[in-house]
N, C-alpha and C positions, 0 to 999 in steps of 0.2 A: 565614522563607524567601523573604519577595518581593525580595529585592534579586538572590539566586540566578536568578528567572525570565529575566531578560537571560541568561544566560550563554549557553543553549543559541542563542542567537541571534548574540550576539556574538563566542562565539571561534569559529565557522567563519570568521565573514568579516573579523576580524580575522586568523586565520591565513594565509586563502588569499590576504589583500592581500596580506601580510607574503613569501608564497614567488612571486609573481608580481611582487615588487619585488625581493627579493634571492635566491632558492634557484630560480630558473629553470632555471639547467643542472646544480643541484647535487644530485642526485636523492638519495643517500643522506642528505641534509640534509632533503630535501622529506620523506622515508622517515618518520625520525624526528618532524619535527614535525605531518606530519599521522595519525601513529599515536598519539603525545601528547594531540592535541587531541581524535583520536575516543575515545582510553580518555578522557580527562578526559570528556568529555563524554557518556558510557556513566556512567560514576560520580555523577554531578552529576544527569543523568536516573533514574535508578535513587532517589536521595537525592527529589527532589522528587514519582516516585510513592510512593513510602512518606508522605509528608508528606501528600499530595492524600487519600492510603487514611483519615486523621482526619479528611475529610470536611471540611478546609478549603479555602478558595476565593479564593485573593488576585491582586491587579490589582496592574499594575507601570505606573505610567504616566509615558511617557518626556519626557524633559524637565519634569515635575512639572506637566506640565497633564494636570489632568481630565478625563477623559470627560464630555461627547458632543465633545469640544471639541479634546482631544490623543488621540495614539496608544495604545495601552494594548494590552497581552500579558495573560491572561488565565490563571490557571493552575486546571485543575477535574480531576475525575476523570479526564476522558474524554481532556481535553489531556495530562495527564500521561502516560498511559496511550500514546497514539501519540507522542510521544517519546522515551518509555524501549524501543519497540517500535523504532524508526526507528536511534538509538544499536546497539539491542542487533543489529541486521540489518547497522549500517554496519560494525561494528567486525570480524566474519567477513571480510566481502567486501572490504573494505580488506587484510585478511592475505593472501587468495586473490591478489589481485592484485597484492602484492608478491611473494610466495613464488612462483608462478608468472613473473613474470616480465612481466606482461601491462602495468605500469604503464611500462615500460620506451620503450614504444611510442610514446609522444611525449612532451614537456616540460611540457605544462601538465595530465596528469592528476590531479598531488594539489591543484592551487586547485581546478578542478572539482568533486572531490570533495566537497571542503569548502562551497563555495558550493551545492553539490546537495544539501548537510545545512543548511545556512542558509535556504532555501528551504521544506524540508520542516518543520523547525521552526519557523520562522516563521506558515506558513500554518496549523500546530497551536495556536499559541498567539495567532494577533494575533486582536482583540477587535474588528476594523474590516472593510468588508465589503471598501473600496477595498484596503488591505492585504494583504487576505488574494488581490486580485487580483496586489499589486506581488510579493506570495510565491510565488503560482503561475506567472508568468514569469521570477523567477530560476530556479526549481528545472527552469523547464522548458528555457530557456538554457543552463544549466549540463549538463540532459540530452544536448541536441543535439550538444554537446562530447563528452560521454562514449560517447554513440553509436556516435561516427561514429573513436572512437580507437582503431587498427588498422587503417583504412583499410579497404578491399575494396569490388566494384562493387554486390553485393545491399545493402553495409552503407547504402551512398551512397544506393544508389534507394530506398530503405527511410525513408532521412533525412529523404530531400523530401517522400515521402508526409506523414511524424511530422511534420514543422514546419510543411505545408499545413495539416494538420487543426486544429493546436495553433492556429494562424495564427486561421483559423475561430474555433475558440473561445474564443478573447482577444478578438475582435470581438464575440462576443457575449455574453459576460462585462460587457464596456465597456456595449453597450446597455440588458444589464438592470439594471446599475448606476445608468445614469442613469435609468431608468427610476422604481427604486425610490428615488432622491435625489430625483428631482422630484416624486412623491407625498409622500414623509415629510419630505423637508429634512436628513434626517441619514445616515448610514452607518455610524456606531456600529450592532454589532449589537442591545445591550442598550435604547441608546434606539429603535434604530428596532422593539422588539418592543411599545412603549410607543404608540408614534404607530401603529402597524399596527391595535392593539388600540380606541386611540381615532376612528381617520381613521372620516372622513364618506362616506356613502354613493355621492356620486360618484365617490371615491377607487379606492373599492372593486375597478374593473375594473381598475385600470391598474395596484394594486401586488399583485393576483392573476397578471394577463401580465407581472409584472417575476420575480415570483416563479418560476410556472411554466418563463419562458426560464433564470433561475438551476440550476434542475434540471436543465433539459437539458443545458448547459452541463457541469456536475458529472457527469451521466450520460455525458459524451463522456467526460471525465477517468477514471471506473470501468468503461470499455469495455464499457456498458450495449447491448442491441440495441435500435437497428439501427444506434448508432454506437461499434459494436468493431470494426469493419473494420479500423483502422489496427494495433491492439495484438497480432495473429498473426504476423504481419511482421515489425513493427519489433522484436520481442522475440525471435522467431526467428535477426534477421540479425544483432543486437547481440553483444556477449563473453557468455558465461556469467555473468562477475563484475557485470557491467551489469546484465544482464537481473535476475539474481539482485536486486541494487538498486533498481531499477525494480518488482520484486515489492511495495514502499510506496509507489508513486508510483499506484495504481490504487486507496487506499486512502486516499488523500488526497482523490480525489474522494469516496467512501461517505462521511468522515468531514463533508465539505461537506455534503452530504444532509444527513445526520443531525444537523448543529450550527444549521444556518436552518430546516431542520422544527420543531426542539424549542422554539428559544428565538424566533425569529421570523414564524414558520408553523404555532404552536401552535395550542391549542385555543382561546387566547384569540382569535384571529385573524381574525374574522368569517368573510366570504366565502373569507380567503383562507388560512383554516384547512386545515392537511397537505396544501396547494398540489398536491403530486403526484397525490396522489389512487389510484383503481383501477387508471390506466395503470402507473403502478409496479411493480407486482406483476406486470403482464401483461408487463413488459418485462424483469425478473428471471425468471422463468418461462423466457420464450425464451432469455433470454444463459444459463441453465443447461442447455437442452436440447444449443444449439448449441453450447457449449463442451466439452463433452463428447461429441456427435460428432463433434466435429474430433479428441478426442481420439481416439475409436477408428478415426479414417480418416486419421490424420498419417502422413506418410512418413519420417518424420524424428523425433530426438529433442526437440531444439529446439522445432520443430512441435508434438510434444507436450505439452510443457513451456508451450509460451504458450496453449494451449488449454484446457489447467488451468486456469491461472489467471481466464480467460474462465471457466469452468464455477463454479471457485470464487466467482466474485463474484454468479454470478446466485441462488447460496446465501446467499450476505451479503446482498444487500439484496431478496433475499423474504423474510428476516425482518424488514429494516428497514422493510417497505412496509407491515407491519400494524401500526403506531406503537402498539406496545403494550412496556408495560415490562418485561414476562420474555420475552419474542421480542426485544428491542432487545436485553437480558442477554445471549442466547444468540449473536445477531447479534456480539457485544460478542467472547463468548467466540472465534466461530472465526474473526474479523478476526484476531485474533493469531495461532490455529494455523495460519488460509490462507495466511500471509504468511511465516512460517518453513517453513512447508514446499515453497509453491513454489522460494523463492530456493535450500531446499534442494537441492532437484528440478535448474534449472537449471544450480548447480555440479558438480552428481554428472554431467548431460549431456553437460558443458563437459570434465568428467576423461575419460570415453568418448569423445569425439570423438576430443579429443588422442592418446591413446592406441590408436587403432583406425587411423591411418595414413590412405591412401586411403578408407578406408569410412567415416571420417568418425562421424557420427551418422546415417548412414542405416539407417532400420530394416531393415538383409537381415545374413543369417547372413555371419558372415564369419568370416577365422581367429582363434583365442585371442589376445590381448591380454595388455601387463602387467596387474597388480596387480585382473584379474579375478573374483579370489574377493570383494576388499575392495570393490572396488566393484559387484559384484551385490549383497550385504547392506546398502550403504548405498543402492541403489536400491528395493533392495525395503521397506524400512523408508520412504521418502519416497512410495514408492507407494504402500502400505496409509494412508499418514498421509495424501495426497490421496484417495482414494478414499474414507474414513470409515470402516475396518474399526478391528475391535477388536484392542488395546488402546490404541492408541494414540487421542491429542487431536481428530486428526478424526471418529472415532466418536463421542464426550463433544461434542463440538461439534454434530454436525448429531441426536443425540438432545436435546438440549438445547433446538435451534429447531423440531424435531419437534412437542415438548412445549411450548414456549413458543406456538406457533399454532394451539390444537388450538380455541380458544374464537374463533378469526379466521374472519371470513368470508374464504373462498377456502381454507380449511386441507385443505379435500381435494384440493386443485389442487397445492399447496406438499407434501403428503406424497406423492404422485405423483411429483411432478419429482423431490424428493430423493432417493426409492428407487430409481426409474428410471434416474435418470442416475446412479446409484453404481453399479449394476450395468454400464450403458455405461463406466463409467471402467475398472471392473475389469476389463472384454474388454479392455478398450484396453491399459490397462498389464500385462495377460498376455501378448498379444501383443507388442507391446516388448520385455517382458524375454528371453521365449520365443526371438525373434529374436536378441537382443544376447547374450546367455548359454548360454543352453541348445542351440539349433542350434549355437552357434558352435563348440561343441565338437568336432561332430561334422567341422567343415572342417579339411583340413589345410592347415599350413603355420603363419606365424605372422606378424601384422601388422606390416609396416616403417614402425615410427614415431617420431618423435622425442619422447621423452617427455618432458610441462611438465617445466622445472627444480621445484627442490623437490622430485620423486620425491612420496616418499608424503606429505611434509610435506604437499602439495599437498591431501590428502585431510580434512586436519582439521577446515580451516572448515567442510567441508560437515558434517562429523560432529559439529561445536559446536552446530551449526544443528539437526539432528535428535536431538541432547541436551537442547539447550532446548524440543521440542516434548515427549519422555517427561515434562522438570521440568513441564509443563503437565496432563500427567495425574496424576504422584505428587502434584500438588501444587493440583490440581482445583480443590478446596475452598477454601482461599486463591483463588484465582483466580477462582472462580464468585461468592464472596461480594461481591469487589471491583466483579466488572463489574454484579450486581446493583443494589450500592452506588450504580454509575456511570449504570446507567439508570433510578434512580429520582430521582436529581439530573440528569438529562436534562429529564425530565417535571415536575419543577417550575422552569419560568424562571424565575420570582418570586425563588428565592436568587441566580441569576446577576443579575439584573436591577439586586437592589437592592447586588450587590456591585461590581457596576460603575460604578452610577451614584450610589452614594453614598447608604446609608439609604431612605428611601421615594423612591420617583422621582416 
């Protein structure tokens, strides 16, 4: 399977040259081949986690130079794993966005699109630290584009904020990069976990501050507090089918975290051993308090929607902060449920907006609505599936991190926040629905609104989306054993190490 590792890299950005060279105005041409390229590419990803699941670990390296020396895509558990994730999220929201109507909106949506998947897989699989920065600002390029398509003045103001920031953190990306090239001499991750392990004592301070600013940086990326400020907004102001897509692009950052802690900020790593340290935990703590009051005090659906996701992450990476192997499992497990369920969240927003005429997504009662029955049931299923009730993946998931932090220092801080803040979600999203459904009844008259083309077509992705969260409970056990699998090949570098750098390094 290593010759397949290219693909997920390659036909985005071979497609989206290919429709920015010839299919620029030819939208139902654009239609087709970037619906081709995301199923191909959903099948291909899907193909290589089942291959990853045997617990093999292969290196692709391009142009046939070896590591520490050429580029190399890395393919392991965990990589697999956030591309078959990233596929399976693009290929909904790409439907969403035709079937609505929404791609319509300007000419270069579908290279965008494409090059926003070339990014994100990229920056999952490349094996380089510089790389993995050149993957973070296409995907984040490609975002700005997508942003900002539909126009509108909150979307714009919103924009400038998301590229200042982003701006920021490519600056200091740059810095800690060189920081850690001029301590170790490499940017391979695999060899620089080698020179980390052996560097001399002087070294010591400056590839702990190279590490250390890497985190923060990442923490910008997974709208960690105190810098989430930007991701309420910008995900607010953005389309539903954006935002929805964007629900992986806050999980590209955790996935940073958790890929330079393991294999280069390990236990081997003298001083500069789990680099983050206690602040971690104390900083996922607050991004879950605070994301989940926002959620019970959003005015809006939107609002709510990117406040989630905010809440959801400060659950991700309080289990990532106690760098233990069944809390990373568990971590593991509701990275995937957080991420289909926001996006779910956001489209089901984006159908009530539409649909509600003047009111919008504003959380006040207002008159009935089309296709109101279909879309309170798929709201309420995304709700309970955010909030962690049972039966569904978000319950399995944050019992999972429960259990998996019980032996962690800080684990009665982390069962606090989780109970805590599940209870604030659920005031939150009863009030929402409360407003949007159940008062609305009681209004007379009936919303003048133009409804998305597609009708209830329109409804599916979100409902593919919240299909694949139940496959995530019927199918648990598969799924728990996997991530298991994944965070215990996390925790031992030593197989990454010597598969990159060729037998004993």
């Amino acid at each position: 399977m290593t010759g397949w590792l290219i693909v997920p890299v390659a036909l985005p950005a071979i497609v989206a040259a290919l429709m920015v060279l010839f299919l620029r105005r030819r939208l139902m041409l654009s239609r087709i081949a970037s619906l081709g390229a995301t199923g191909t590419l959903a099948a291909v990803s899907v193909a290589l986690l089942v291959h990853a699941g045997t617990g093999a670990l292969d290196v692709y390296a391009l142009g046939d130079w070896a590591a520490p020396f050429g580029i190399v895509l890395v393919l392991d558990r965990l990589s697999a794993l956030m591309v078959a994730l990233t596929s399976l999220l693009a290929l909904p929201v790409l439907v969403y966005a035709i079937v609505t109507g929404f791609d319509r909106r300007g000419w270069h949506f579908h290279p965008l699109f494409q090059f926003q998947l070339l990014g994100l897989n990229g920056a999952f699989l490349t094996g380089d630290l510089f790389n993995l920065f050149v993957f973070f600002e296409v995907l984040l390029i490609a975002s700005y584009g997508l942003m900002l398509h539909g126009q509108g003045a909150a979307r714009l103001k919103a924009g400038v904020q998301y590229v200042v920031v982003n701006l920021v953190g490519s600056t200091l990306f740059l810095v800690a990069v060189g920081l850690l090239y001029g301590a170790t001499g490499t940017l391979n991750m695999a060899d620089m976990a080698v020179r980390v392990a052996a560097a001399p004592a002087g070294d010591q301070a400056l590839i702990k501050a190279g590490g250390l600013l890497l985190i923060v940086v990442f923490g910008l990326k997974a709208a960690l507090v105190p810098l989430h400020f930007w991701l309420p907004r910008t995900y607010a102001s953005t389309s539903g089918a954006m935002a929805a897509l964007f629900g992986i692009m806050t999980k590209v950052g955790a996935y940073a975290i958790i890929r330079m802690t393991t294999v280069v900020f390990g236990a081997s790593a003298q001083a500069a051993a789990w680099a983050p340290g206690p602040w971690l935990l104390a900083a996922a703590l607050a991004t879950m308090l605070l994301g989940f009051l926002g959620v019970l005090g959003a005015r809006r659906l939107r609002e709510t929607s990117a406040f989630a996701v905010v809440g959801s992450m400060g659950v991700l990476l309080s289990a990532v902060a106690v760098f233990q192997s069944e809390a990373m499992a568990a971590a593991l497990y509701y990275l995937v449920h957080s991420t289909l369920a926001g996006a779910a969240l956001f489209l089901v927003a984006d159908l009530i907006a539409a649909r509600r005429g003047e009111y919008g997504d504003a959380l006040v009662a207002g008159p009935r609505f089309a296709d109101a029955e279909a879309l309170s049931l798929l709201f309420f299923i995304a709700a309970i599936a955010i909030v962690g009730l049972p039966p569904l993946s978000g319950f399995v998931g944050k019992l999972l991190i429960l259990d998996g932090v019980r032996e962690a220092v800080g684990s009665a801080w982390i069962w606090a926040a989780i109970l805590g803040t599940s209870l604030l979600a659920l005031l939150g999203f009863a009030r929402a629905g409360s407003l949007l459904f159940w008062k609305s009844t009681a209004v007379e008259g009936q919303c003048h609104a133009h409804v998305q083309q597609g009708g209830r077509m329109a409804l599916v992705p979100a409902g593919w989306l919240l299909t694949l969260i139940i496959a995530a409970v019927v199918f648990a056990g598969p799924l728990t054993d996997y991530v298991r699998a994944c965070a215990d090949q996390l925790f031992h570098p030593d197989i990454y190490v010597r598969a990159v750098l060729g037998g004993s390094p």
